[in-house]
N, C-alpha and C positions, 0 to 999 in steps of 0.2 A: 696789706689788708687783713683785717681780724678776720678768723674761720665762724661764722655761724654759731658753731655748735660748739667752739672751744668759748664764745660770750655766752652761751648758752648756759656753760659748766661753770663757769666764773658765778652766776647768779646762783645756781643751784646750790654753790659752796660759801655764796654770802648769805643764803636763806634756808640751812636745811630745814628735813622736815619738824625737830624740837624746837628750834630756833623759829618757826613759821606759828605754831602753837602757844610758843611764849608769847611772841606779837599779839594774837587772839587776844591770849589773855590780859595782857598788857588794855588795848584796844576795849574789850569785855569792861574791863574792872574801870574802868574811865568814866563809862558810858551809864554805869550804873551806880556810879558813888561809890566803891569797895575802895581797899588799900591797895596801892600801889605800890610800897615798898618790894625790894626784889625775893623776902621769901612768900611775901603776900602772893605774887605772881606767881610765884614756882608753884604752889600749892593748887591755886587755882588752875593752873596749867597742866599739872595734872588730874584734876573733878573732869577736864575737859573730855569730853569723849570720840573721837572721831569717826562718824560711821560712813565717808568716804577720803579716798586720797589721791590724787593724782601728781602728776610732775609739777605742777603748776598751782594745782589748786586744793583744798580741803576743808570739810562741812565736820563742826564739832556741836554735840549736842549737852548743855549743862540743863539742870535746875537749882533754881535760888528760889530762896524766901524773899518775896516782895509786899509791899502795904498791900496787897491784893489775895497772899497768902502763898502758897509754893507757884509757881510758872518754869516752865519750858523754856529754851528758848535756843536758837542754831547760830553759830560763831559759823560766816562763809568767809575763809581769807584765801590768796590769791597774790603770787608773784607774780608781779604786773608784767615784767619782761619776759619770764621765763613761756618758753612754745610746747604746748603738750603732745602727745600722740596725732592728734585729729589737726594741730597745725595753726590750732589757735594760742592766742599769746593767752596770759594771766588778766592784764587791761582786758581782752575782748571778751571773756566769761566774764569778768566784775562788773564790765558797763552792760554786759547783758542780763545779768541779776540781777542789774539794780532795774533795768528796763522792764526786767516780766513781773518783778516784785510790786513797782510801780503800777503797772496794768491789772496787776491781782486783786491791788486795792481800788481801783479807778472802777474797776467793774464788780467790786465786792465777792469775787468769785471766791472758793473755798483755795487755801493753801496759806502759806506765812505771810509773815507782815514783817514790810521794813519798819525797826524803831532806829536806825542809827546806821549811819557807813562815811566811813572814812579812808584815806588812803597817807601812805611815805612814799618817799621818792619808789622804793624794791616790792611794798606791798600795798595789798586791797583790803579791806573791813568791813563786813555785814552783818549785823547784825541782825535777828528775826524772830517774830515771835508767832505763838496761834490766831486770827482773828478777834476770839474772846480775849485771852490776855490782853491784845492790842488795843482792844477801844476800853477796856478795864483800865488798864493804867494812862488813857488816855482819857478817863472820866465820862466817860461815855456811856457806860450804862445807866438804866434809867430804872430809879429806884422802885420798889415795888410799895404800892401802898402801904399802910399797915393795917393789918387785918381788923374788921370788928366785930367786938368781944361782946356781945348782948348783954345787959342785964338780968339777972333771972327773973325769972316771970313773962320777959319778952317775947315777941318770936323772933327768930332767925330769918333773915332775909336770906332767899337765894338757895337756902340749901337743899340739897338732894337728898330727895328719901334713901331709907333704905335698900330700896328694891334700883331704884337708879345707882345707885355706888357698889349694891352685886353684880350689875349689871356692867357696869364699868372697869371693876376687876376682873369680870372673866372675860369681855372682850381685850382689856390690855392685854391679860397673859396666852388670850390663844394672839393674840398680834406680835407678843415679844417671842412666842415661839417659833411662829413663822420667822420671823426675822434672825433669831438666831442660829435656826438650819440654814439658812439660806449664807448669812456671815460666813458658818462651819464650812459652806460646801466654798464659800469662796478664798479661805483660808488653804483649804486642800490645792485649789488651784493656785494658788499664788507659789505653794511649797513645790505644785509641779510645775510649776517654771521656772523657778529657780534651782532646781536640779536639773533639768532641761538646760539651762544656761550656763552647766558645768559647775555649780556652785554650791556648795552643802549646805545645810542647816547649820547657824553659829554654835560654834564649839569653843568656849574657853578663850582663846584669841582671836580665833578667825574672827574677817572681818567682812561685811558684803556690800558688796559697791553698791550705793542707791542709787535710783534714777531721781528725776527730778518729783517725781508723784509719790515716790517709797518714801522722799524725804520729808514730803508733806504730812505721810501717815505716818511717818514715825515722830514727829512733833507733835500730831496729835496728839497719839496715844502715852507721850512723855506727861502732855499734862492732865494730873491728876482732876480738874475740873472738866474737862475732855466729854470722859466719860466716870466718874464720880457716882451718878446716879445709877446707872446699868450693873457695876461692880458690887452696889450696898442693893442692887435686888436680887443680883445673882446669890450673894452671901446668904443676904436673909432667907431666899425661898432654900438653899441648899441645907442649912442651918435646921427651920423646922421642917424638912422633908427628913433627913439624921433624926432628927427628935420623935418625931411620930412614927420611922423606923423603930425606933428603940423601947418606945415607946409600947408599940403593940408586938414587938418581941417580949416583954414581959407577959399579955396577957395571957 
């Protein structure tokens, strides 16, 4: 009778962890049209980033250029046979990502989006993307009109005087300041739990196990249309706050 743990070892040394990343990217470049020859893969397989790993399982985060424009997206692959820590196999995390990924979209709750998952006899394939990406390349967004242009001399239908778009600027920015102390003070916390949890701030290689919610914010915030718009206010207000520093340091 085979030992458990000596079938256990046998799988672990048919799939180590390079060898599990290649599959990814193998899996990856399939799924999205790329090449698949084998320095195509190697290459890709290293862009790959892995920001969890276990005996059994591992969540890799790329971005590509799509007709959509840069996107995000999480490579989850998964030796199906191999048994982790906690005593679940490889199969029972894939059939159960694909389970909660499934229910995420059924109920449009916030987190990834299955585009794609496959499996080999040793391994698992998930592919994932943000929400937006997801019904983006899924055609699903809904075009916005296109604005109209008045003729001179006309009036403008609709628009807001002056005094209602000062109005509107200085309620946005005392609302985006509240929310940005509020962000700040939840960033503090997040950093003291994860020191709490034994675990430093990423250094260089360190790497830090995400839970399943860390993984969802870290997809977020991978893509650049995410948060796109928060980034070009933060820029711009920092930009002429510098200038008019500098500004009335001459006068």
């Amino acid at each position: 009778m085979t030992d458990e743990r000596e079938d256990q070892h046998e799988h672990a040394q048919a799939w180590p962890t390079d060898q599990l990343t290649r599959g990814a990217a193998a899996f990856l470049a399939q799924v999205v049209g790329l090449d698949r020859d084998r320095e195509a893969i190697e290459d890709l397989a290293a862009d790959l980033g892995a920001i969890k790993r276990d005996a059994n399982a591992a969540i890799y985060t790329i971005q590509l250029d799509s007709n959509i424009g840069p996107a995000a997206f999480l490579v989850y692959a998964y030796l199906l046979d191999e048994r982790g820590g906690d005593g679940q196999t490889g199969r029972d995390l894939y059939e159960a990502g694909l389970a909660t990924l499934a229910e995420a979209a059924h109920r449009a709750s916030p987190g990834p989006r299955a585009v794609a998952h496959a499996e080999t006899t040793m391994a698992g394939f998930i592919l994932a993307t943000t929400p937006g990406t997801y019904r983006a390349l899924q055609g699903e967004n809904v075009p916005q009109d296109e604005p109209v242009v008045p003729q001179p001399g006309e009036p403008q239908p609709n628009m807001p005087s002056s005094a209602e778009i000062d109005q509107q600027r200085a309620d946005s920015a005392i609302a985006l300041l509240s929310l940005l102390r509020d962000a700040n003070q939840t960033a503090t916390d997040w950093l003291t739990a994860l020191q709490m949890a034994g675990a430093s701030e990423p250094n260089g290689d360190e790497l830090i196990e995400f839970n399943d919610d860390e993984t969802a914010l870290a997809l977020f915030l991978l893509d650049e249309q995410s948060i796109g718009d928060l980034l070009k206010t933060l820029n711009l207000i920092v930009s002429a706050a510098q200038q008019q520093s500098a500004g009335d340091g001459h006068d």
